[in-house]
DOVEX-543369 format. One record per residue: x negated, y, z of N, C-alpha, C in turn; residue number from 1. Coordinates in steps of 0.2 Angstrom, whole numbers, plus 5000, padded with zeros to 4 digits. Layout:
residues N
<neast=X, nnorth=Y, nup=Z, caeast=X, canorth=Y, caup=Z, ceast=X, cnorth=Y, cup=Z, resi=NUM> .
...
***
This chain:
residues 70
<neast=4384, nnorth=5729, nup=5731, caeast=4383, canorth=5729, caup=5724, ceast=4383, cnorth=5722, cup=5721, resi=1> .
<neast=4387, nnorth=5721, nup=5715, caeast=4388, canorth=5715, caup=5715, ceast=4385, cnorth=5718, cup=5704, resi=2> .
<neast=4380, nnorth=5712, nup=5704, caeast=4378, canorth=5712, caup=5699, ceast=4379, cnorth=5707, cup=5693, resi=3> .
<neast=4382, nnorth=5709, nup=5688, caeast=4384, canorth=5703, caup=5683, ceast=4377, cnorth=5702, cup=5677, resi=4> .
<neast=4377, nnorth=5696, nup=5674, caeast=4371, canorth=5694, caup=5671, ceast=4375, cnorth=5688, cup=5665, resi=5> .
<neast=4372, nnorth=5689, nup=5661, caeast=4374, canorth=5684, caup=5656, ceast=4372, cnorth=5677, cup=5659, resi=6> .
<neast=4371, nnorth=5672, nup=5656, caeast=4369, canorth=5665, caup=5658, ceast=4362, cnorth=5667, cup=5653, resi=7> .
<neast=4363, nnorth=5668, nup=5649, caeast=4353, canorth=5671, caup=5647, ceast=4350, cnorth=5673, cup=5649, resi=8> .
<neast=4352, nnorth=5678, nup=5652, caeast=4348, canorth=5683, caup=5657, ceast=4346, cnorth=5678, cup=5661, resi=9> .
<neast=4350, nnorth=5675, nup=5664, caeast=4349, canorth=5673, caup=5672, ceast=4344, cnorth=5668, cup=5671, resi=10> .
<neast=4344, nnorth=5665, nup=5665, caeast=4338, canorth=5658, caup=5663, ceast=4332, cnorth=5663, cup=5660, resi=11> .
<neast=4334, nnorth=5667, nup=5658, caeast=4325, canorth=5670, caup=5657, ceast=4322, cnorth=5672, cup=5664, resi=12> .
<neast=4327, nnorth=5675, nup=5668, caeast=4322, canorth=5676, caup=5675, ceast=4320, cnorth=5673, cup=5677, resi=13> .
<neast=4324, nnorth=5665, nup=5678, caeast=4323, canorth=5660, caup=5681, ceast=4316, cnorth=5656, cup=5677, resi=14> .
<neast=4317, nnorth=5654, nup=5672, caeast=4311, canorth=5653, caup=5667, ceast=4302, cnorth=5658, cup=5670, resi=15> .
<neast=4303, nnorth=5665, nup=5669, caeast=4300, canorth=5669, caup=5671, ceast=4296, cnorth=5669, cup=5680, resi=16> .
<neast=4300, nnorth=5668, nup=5683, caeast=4299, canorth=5667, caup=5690, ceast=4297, cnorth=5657, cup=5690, resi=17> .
<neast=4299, nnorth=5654, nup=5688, caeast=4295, canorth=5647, caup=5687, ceast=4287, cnorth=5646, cup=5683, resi=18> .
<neast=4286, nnorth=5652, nup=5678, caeast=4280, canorth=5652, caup=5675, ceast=4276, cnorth=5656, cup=5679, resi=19> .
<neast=4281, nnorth=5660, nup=5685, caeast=4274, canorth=5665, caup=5688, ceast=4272, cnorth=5659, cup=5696, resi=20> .
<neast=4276, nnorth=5654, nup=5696, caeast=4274, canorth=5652, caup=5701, ceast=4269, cnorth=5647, cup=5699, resi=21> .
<neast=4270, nnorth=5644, nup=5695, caeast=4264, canorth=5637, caup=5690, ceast=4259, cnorth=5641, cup=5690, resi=22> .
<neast=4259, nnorth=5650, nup=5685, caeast=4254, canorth=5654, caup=5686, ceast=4247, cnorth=5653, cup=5694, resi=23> .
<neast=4252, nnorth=5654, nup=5701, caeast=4251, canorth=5656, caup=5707, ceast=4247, cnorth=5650, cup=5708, resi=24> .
<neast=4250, nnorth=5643, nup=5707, caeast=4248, canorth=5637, caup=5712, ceast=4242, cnorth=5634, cup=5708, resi=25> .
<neast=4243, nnorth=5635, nup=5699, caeast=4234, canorth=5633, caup=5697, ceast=4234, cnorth=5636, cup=5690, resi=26> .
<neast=4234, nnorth=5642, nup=5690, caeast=4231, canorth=5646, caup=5684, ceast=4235, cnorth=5643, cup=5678, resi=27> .
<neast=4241, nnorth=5638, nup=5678, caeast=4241, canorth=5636, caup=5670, ceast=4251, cnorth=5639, cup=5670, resi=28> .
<neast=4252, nnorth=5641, nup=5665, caeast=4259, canorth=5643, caup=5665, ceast=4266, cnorth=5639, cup=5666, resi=29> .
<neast=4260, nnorth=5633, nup=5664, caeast=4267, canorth=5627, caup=5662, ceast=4267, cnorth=5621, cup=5668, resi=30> .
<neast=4260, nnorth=5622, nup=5673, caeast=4261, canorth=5616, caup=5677, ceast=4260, cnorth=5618, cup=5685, resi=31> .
<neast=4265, nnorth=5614, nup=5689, caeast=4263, canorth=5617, caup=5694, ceast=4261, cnorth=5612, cup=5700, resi=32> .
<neast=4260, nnorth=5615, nup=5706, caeast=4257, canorth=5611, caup=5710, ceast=4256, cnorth=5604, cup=5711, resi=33> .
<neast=4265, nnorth=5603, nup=5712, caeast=4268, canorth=5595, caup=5713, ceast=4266, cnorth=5590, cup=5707, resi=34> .
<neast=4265, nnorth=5595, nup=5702, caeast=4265, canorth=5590, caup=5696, ceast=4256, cnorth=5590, cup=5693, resi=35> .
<neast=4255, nnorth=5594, nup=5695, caeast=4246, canorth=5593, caup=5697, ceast=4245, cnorth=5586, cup=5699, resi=36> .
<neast=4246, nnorth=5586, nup=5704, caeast=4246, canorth=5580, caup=5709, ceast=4246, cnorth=5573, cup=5706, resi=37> .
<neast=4255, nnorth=5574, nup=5705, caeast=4255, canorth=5566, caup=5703, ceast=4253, cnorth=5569, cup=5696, resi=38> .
<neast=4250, nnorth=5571, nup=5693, caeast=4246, canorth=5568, caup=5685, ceast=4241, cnorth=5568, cup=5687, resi=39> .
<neast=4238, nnorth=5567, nup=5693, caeast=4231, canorth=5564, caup=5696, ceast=4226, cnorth=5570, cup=5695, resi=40> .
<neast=4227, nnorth=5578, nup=5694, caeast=4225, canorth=5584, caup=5694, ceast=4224, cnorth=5589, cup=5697, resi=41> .
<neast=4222, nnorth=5582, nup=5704, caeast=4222, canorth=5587, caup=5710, ceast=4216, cnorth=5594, cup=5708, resi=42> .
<neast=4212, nnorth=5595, nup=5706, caeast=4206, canorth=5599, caup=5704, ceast=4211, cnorth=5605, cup=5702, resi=43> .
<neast=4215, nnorth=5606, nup=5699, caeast=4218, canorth=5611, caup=5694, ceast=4222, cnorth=5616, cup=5702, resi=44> .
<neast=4224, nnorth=5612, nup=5708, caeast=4230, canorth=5616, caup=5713, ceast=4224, cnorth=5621, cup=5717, resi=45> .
<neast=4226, nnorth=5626, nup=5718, caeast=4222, canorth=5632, caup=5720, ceast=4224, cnorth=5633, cup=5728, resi=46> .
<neast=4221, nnorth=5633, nup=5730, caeast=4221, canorth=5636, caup=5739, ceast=4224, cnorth=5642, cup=5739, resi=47> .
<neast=4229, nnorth=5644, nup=5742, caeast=4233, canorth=5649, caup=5741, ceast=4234, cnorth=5652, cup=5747, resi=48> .
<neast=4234, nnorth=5660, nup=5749, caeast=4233, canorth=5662, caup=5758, ceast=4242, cnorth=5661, cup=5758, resi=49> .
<neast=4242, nnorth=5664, nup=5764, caeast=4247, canorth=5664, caup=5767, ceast=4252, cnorth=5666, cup=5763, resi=50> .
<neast=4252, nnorth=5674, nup=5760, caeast=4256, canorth=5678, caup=5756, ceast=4256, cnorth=5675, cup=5751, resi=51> .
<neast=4253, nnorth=5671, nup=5748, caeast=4255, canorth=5669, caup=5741, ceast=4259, cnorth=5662, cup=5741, resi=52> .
<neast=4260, nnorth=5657, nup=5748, caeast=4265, canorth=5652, caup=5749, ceast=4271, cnorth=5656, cup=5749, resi=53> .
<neast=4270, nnorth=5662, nup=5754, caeast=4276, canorth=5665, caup=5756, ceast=4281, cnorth=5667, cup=5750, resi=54> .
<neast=4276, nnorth=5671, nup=5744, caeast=4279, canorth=5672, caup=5739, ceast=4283, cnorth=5666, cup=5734, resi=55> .
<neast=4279, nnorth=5661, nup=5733, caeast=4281, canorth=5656, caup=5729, ceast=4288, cnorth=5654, cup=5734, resi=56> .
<neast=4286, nnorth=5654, nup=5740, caeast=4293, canorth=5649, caup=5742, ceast=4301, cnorth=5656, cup=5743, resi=57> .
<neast=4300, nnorth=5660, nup=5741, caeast=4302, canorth=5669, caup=5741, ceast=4306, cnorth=5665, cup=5733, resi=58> .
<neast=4299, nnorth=5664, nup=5729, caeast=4303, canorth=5664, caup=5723, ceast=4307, cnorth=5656, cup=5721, resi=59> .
<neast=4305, nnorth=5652, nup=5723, caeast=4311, canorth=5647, caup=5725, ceast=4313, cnorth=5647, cup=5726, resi=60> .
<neast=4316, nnorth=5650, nup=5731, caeast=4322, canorth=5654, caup=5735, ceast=4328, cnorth=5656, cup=5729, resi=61> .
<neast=4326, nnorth=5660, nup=5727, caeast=4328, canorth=5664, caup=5722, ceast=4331, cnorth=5662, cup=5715, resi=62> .
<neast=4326, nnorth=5658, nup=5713, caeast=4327, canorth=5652, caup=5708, ceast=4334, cnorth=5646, cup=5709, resi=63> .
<neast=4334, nnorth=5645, nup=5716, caeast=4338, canorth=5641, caup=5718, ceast=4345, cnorth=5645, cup=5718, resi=64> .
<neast=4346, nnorth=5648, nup=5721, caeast=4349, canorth=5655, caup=5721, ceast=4352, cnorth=5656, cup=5713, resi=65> .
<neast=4348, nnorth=5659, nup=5711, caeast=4351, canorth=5659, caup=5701, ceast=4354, cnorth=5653, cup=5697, resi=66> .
<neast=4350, nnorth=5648, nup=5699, caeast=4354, canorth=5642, caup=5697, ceast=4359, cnorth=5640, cup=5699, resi=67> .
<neast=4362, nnorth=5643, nup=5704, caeast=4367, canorth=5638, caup=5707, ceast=4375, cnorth=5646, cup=5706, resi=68> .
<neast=4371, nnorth=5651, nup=5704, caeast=4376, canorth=5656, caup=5702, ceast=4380, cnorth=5654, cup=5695, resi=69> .
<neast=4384, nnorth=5657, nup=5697, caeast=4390, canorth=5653, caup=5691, ceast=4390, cnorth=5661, cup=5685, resi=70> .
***
């Protein structure tokens, strides 16, 4: 099955799937682990089990994936 998507589309998912992962790694929609970090924020990045790595690096995946579709 081969799905066609506007380039809107495909940035809102992407956009969407970026805010759910910033969501995941410390409660805030806009910022995410790595950059927790270096803004010296370490307090804000949340200990995450197994499945919620899995998912994050699932939605990575995915994101990298969209982005690089034409």
């Amino acid at each position: 099955m081969k799905l066609e998507m506007t380039t809107q589309e495909r940035d809102d998912i992407v956009l969407g799937l970026q805010i759910r992962m910033a969501v995941i790694e410390t409660g805030d929609p806009v910022l995410r682990a790595n950059d927790a970090i270096n803004m010296g924020q370490h307090k804000k990045v949340r200990a995450l089990s197994d499945d919620q790595r899995a998912l994050v690096a699932r939605y990575e995946a995915l994101v990298a994936k969209l982005q690089s579709a034409c």
